[in-house]
C-alpha positions in Angstrom: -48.1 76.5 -15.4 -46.6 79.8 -14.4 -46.4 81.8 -11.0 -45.2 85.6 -10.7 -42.5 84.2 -8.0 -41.7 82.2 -11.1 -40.6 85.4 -13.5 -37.8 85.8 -10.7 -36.6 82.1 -10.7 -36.2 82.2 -14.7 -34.5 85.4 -14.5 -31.9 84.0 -11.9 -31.3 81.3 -14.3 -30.6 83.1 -17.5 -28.8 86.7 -16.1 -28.4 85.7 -12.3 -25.9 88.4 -12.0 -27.9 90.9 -13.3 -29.6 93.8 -11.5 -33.0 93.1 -10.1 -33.8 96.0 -7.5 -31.7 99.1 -7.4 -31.9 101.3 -4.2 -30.8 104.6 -3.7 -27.8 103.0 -1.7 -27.8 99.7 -2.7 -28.6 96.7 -5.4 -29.8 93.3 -5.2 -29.5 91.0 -8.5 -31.6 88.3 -10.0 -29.4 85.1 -8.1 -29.5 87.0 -4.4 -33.4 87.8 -5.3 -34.0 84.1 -5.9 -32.2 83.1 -2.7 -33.9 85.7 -0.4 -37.4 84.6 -1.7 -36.3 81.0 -1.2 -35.6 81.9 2.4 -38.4 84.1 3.1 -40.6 81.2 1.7 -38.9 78.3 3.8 -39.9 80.5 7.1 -42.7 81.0 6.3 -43.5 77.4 5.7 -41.3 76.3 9.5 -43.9 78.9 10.8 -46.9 76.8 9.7 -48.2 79.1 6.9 -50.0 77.3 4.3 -50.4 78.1 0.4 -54.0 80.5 1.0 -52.7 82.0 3.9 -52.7 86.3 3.5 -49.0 87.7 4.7 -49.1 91.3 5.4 -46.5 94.1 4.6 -46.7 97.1 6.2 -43.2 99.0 5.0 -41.5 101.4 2.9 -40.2 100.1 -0.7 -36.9 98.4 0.3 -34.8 95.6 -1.6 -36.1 93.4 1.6 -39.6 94.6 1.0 -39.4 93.5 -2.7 -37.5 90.1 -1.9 -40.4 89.5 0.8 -43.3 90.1 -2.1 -41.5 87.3 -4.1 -40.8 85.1 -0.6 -44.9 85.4 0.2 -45.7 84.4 -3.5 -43.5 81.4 -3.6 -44.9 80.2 -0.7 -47.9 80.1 -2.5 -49.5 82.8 -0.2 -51.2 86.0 -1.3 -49.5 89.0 0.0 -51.2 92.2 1.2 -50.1 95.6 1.0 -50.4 98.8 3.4 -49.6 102.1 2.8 -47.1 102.6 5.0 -48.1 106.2 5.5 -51.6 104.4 6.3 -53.5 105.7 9.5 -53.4 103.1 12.0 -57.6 102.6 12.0 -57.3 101.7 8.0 -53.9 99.5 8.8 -55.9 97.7 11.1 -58.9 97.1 9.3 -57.0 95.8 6.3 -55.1 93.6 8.6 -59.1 92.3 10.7 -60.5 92.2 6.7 -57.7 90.1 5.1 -57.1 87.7 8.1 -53.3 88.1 7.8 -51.1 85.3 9.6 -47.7 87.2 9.5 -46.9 90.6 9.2 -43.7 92.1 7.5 -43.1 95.4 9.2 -40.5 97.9 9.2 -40.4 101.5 9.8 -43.1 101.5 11.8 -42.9 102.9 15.1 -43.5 99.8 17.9 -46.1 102.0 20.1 -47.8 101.9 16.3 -47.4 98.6 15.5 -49.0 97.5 18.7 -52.0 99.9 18.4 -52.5 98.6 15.1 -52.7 95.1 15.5 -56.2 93.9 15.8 -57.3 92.5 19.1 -58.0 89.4 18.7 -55.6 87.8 16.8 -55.5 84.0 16.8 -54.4 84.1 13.3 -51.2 86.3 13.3 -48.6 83.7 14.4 -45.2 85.8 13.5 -43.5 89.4 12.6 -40.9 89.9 10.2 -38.6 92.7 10.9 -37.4 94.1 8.1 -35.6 96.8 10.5 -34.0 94.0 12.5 -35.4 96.5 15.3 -36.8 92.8 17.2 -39.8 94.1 18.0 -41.5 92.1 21.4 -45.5 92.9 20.9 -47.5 90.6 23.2 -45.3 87.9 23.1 -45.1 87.3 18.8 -42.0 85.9 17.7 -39.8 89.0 15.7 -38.0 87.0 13.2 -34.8 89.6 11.7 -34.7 89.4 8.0 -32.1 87.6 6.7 -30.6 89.8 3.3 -30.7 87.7 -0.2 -26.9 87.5 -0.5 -26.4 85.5 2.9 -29.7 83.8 3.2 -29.7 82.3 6.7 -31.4 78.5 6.4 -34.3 77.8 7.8 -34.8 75.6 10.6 -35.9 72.0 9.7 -39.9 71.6 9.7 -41.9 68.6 10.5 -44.9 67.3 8.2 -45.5 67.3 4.1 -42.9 69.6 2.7 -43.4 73.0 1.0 -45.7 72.6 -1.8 -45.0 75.2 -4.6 -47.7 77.6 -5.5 -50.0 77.3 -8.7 -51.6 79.9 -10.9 -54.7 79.2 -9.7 -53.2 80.4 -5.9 -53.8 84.1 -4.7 -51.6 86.2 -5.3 -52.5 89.3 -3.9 -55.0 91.1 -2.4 -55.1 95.0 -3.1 -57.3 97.0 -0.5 -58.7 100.0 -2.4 -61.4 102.6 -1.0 -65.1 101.5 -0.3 -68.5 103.4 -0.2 -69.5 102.3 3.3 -66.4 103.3 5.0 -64.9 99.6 4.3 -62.1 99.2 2.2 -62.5 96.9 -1.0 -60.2 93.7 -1.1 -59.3 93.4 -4.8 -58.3 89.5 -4.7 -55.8 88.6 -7.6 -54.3 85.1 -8.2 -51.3 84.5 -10.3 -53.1 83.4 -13.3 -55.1 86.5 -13.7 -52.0 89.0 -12.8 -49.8 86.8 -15.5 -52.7 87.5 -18.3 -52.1 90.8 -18.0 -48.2 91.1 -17.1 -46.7 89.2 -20.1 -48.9 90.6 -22.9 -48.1 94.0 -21.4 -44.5 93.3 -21.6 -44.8 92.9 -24.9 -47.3 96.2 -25.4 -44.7 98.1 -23.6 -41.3 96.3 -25.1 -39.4 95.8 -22.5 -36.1 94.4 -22.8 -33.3 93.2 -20.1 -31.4 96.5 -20.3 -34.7 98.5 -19.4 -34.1 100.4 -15.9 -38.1 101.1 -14.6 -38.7 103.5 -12.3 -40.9 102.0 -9.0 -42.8 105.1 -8.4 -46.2 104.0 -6.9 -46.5 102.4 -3.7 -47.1 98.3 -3.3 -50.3 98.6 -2.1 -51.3 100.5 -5.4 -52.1 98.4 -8.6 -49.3 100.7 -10.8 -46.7 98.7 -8.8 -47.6 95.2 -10.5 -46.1 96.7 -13.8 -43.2 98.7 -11.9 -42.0 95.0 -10.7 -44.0 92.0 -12.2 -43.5 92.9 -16.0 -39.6 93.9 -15.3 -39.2 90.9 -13.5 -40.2 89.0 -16.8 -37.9 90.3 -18.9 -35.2 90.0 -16.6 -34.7 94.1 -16.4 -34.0 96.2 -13.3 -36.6 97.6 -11.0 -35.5 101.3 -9.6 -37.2 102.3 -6.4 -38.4 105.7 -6.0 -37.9 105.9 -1.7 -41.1 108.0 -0.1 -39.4 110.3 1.3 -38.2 111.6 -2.4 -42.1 111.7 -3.4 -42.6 115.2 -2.0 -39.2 116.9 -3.7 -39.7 116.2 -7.4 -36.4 117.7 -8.2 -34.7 114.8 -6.5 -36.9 112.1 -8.4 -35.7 114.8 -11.7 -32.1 113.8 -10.6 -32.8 110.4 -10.0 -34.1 109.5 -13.4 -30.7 111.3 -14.7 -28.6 109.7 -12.4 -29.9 106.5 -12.3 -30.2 106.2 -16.5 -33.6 105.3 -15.8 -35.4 104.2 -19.3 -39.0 103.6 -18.3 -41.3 105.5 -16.3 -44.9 105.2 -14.8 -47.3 106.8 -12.6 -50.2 109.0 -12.0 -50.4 112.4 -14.0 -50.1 114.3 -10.9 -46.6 113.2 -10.0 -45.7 113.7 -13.4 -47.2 116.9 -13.5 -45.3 117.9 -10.5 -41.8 117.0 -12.0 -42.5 118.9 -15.1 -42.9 122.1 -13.1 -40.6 121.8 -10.1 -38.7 118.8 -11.4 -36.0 120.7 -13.3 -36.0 118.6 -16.4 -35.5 120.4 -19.0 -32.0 121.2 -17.9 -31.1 117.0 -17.4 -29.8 114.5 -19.8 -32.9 112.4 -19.8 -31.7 110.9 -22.8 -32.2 107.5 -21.5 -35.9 107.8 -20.9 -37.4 106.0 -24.2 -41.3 105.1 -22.6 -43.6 107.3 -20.1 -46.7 105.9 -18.9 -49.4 107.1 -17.0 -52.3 105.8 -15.5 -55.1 106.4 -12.6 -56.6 109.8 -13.8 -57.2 111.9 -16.4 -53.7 114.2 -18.0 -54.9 117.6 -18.7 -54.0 118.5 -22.3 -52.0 121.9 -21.6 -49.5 120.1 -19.0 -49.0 117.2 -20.9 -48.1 119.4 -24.2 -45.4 120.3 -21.5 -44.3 117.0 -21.2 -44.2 116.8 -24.3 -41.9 119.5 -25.3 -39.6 118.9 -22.8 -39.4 115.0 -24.0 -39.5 114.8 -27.5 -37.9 112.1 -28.1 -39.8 109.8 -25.2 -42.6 107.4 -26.0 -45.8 108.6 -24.3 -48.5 105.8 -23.6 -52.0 106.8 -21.4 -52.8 103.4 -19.8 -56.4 103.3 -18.6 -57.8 100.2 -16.1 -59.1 99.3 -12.8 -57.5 97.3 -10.1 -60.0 94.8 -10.4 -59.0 94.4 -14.2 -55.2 94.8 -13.6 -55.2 97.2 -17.0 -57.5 96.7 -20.1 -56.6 99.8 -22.5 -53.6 101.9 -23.8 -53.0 105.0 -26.1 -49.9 105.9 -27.5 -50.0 109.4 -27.9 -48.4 110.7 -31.3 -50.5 114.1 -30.9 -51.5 116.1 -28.0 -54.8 116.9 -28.0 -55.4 120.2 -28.0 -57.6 122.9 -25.8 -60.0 120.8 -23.8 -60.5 117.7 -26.4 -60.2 114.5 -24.3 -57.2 112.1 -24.6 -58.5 109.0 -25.5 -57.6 105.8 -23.7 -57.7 103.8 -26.6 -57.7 100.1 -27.7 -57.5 97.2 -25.3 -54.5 95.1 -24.1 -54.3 91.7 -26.0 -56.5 89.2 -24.1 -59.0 91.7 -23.0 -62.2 92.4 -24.3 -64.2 96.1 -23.3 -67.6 96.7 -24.3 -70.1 99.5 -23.7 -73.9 99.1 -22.7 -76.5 102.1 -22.0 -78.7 102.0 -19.6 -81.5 100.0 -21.7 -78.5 97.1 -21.8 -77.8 97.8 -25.7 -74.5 97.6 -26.7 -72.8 101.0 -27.9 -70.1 101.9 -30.4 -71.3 104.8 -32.0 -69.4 108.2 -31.7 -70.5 110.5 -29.2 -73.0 107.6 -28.0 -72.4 107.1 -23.4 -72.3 103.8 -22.7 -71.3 102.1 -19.3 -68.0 100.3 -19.4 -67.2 96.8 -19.1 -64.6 94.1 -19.0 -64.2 90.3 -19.8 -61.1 89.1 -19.6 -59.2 86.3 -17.5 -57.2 89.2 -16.5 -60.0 90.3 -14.0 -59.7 89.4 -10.8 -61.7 86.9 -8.8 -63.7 89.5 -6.4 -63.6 91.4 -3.6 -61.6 89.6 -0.6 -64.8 87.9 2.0 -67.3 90.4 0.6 -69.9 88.1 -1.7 -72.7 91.1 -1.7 -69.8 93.8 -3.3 -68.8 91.1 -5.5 -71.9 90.2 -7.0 -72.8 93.8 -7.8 -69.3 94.6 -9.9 -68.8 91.1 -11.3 -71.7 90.1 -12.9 -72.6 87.5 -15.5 -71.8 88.5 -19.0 -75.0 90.2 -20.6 -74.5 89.6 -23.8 -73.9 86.0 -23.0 -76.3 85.0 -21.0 -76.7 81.4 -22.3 -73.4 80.2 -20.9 -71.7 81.4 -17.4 -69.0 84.4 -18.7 -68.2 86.5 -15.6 -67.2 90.3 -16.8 -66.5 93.1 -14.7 -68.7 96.1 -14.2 -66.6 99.3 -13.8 -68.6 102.5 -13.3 -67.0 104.3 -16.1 -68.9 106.2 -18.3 -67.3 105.9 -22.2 -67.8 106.7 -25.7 -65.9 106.2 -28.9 -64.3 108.2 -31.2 -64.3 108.4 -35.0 -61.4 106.0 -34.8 -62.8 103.3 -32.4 -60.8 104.5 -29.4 -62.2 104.7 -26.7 -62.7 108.1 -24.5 -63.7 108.4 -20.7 -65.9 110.7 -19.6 -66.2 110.3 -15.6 -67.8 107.7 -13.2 -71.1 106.9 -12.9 -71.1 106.7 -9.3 -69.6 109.0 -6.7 -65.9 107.5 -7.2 -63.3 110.4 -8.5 -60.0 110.5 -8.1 -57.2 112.4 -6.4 -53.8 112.9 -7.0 -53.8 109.2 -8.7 -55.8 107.7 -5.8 -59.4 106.4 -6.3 -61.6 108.3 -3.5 -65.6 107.1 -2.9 -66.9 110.0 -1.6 -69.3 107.9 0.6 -66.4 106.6 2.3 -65.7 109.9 3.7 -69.0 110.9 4.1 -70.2 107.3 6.3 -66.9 108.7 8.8 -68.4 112.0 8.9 -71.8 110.9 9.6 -70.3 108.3 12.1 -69.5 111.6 14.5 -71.4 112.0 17.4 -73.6 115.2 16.6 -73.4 115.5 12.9 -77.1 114.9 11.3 -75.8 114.7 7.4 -73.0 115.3 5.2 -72.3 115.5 1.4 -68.5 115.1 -0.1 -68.1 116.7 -2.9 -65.4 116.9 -5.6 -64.3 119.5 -7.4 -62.2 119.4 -10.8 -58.4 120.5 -10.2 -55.8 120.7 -13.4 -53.1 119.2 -11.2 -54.8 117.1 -8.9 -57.4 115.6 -10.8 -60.0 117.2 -8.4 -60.0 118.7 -4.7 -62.0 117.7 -2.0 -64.5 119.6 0.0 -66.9 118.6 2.7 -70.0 119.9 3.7 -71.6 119.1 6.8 -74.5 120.0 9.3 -74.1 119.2 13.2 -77.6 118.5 15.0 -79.3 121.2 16.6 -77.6 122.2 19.7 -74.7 120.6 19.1 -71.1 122.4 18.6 -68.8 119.7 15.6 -65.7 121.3 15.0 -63.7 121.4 12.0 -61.0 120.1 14.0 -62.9 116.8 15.1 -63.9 116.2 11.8 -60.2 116.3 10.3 -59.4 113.8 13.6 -61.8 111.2 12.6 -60.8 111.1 8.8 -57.3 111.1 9.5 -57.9 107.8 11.4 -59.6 105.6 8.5 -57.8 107.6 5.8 -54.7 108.2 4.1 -53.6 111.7 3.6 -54.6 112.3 -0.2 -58.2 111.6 0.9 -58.2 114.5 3.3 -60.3 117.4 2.1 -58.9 120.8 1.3 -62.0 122.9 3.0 -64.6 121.9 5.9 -67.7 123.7 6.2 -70.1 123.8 8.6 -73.6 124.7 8.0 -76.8 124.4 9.7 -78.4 122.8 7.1 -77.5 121.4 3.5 -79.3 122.7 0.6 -82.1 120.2 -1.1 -83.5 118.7 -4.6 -87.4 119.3 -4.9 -87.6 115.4 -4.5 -85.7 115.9 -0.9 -81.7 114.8 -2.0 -79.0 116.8 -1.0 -78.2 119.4 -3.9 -75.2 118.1 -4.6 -74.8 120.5 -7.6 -75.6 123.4 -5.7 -72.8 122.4 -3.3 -70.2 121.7 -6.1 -70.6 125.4 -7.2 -70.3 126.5 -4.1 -67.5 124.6 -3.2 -65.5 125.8 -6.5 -66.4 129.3 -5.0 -64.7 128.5 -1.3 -61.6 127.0 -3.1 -60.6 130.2 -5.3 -61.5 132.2 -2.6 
């Protein structure tokens, strides 16, 4: 048996002296780690919490934030990240939706905090600090965090003791963007995480000297390689603070400074160091792999990347969160004009296959076929949301004499002439921006949820550096004034920035198909036309 917490614990043992988080302005290694999870678990169990319980963080990356990931784990609890640049609505839905007992906040303003926490609460027994701010909210015990390198001991508990967690224990739950304007719980125990982080390890060879960068936030699945398969190998997690995020060149200098060896993220952030970065004037030299993940890489920006790193590993990692990851491609050529980059072979322990819409399985070059995944990698579901669940996990069709759970994904595929696979889009209304998956009728059920407004369409439209730009299109009811401005206010209450369109149109009416849809493809040109203009 083997837990994630557990990659830490061994790690203490054979190097507890090494490096295990590095901060801007501070480090934490492997022993002070261990300790600090130790002591984050022991409160956690003198507060009551039991292994199942869900333990929120709502924070920047920190060395506390990290420590209190590991903590949550090895008290056999799931933890359950927000954005911490998450509007307040979406905090507290994730919060009503995962049933979260404590919170670990920090740099969250208290008038926030207080807003955000859901009404009726009988659950939510505690607050961490990570601040040490000792924030009063209705009475809730604040409890200041207590650093790894003087853990502070926890008081003595009545009842059984601590039980340690098991791979068959949550792990994590990853709240990503739903169609109906509810966000999608993708529940993850340690077993399924470890299928994926250890053979990965391998895939991507890390070693104890690696240095990777921790780019992506917690709450997005990139982050369970940035920590999980560094902690396994015992090498050192760098974190990338927010506030750096919008000033490339200081995440350029960072990757100097900091002798950073291995990097990974979405195309768009790397897209954005390449031109406003300044790299090709650093000594990168220590940058051997750079992965990338979430959305497509346009061929003439990653040439760039190319050129400016010759000598640097380049691997396109393709998944889902409700898969972990199930494909790579090491890229020894850059495709060129507008040839796709294929996303290749599968991880070890994964297998993908491709059906058409007739259910027939598809290998043939050029042939679309719908994309799934079997795996023990894949995760269990979607957090207290059977009907969801039962439409992406489905039983196995080409097995359907014995139970074999697979997971459908949406994405469209076909093969090339050298069995790789290439993806060619989603076959529902899911795209994605800037690295974030966006369901368009997620934005469209707010927009429609606006007194006055009689229909809506988001539409997405394709973007070299984004991925795609947003646009939406909508018709108030006869009489009725909607302005752009109250339509910006009620997404920027359920959503996170990146899901915010770039243009708002009002019209009186929204074009139509001759069987009476929306003419979505009307509007897409159209929108293309708004956007250069």
């Amino acid at each position: 048996m083997r837990t994630l917490d557990e990659l830490v614990a061994s790690a203490a043992r054979r190097t507890p002296t090494a490096p295990a988080i590095r901060a801007v302005d501070a480090h934490i290694d492997y022993a002070a780690l261990d300790r600090g999870a130790s002591w984050v678990a022991a409160e956690l169990h003198h507060l009551g919490i039991v292994p199942g319980d869900r333990v929120a963080l709502w924070a920047p990356k920190s060395i506390r934030c990290v420590t209190a990931i590991v903590g949550i784990l090895r008290a056999g609890c799931a933890y359950v990240p927000i954005d911490p640049a998450a509007p307040l609505d979406r905090a507290r839905t994730i919060l009503e939706q995962s049933g979260a007992t404590v919170l670990f906040c920090g740099g969250v303003p208290l008038t926030v905090l207080g807003r955000a926490l859901p009404a009726e609460r009988p659950k939510l027994l505690a607050l961490f600090d990570l601040d040490n701010g000792s924030p009063v909210i209705d009475g809730l015990p604040a409890i200041a965090f207590a650093d790894g390198a003087v853990p502070r001991p926890a008081p003595p508990r009545s009842g059984p003791p601590m039980r340690a967690p098991i791979d068959a224990d949550l792990a994590y739950i990853l709240f990503t963007s739903g169609s109906t304007g509810r966000p999608k719980g993708v529940a993850i125990t340690h077993a399924q995480s470890l299928a994926f982080v250890e053979p990965a390890s391998e895939i991507f060879e890390l070693v104890a000297s690696d240095v990777v960068a921790s780019h992506a936030s917690f709450n997005f699945d990139l982050s369970i390689i940035d920590l999980f398969c560094t902690f396994a190998v015992g090498a050192s997690v760098a974190l990338i603070p927010e506030r750096y995020l919008a000033f490339p060149a200081r995440i350029g200098a960072m990757i100097q400074d900091a002798r950073i060896t291995v990097w990974n993220s979405v195309p768009s952030a790397l897209i954005q160091l390449t031109h406003h970065g300044h790299l090709a004037g650093r000594d990168l030299s220590s940058l051997r792999l750079v992965m990338f993940a979430g959305e497509p890489y346009p061929s003439v920006h990653l040439a760039r990347l190319a050129e400016i790193l010759p000598r640097t590993k380049l691997l396109n990692v393709y998944g889902q969160t409700e898969a972990n990851s199930s494909t790579y491609f090491p890229i020894a050529t850059v495709p060129k004009g507008d040839q796709p980059l294929p996303i290749g072979k599968t991880f070890p322990n994964y297998e993908v296959f491709a059906l058409d819409l007739e259910g027939r399985r598809v290998s043939t070059p050029g042939v679309e076929g719908e994309l799934y995944v079997r795996s023990n990698a894949v995760a269990s579901g979607y957090w207290n949301d059977p009907e969801r669940t039962g439409r992406a996990f489905v039983q196995n069709p080409l097995q359907p004499a014995r139970r074999d759970m697979v997971y459908r994904t949406g994405d469209r595929v076909t093969h090339d002439a050298d069995g790789n696979l290439i993806f060619l889009g989603r076959a529902d209304a899911v795209v994605k921006v800037r690295g974030v998956r966006v369901e368009l009728g997620e934005l469209e059920s707010i927009v429609l949820a606006i007194e006055g407004v009689s229909e809506c369409a988001a539409i997405a439209v394709p973007h070299q550096e984004l991925t795609n730009q947003l646009v939406i299109f909508y018709a108030p009811a006869e009489g009725v004034e909607v302005t752009p401005d109250t339509v910006i206010a009620a997404l920027a209450r359920r959503v996170s920035r990146v899901m915010i369109p770039e243009k708002l149109i009002s019209d009186r009416s929204l074009p139509r198909t001759p069987n009476g849809k929306i003419d979505r493809r009307s509007l897409v040109d159209r929108a293309a036309i708004v956007l250069k203009g």
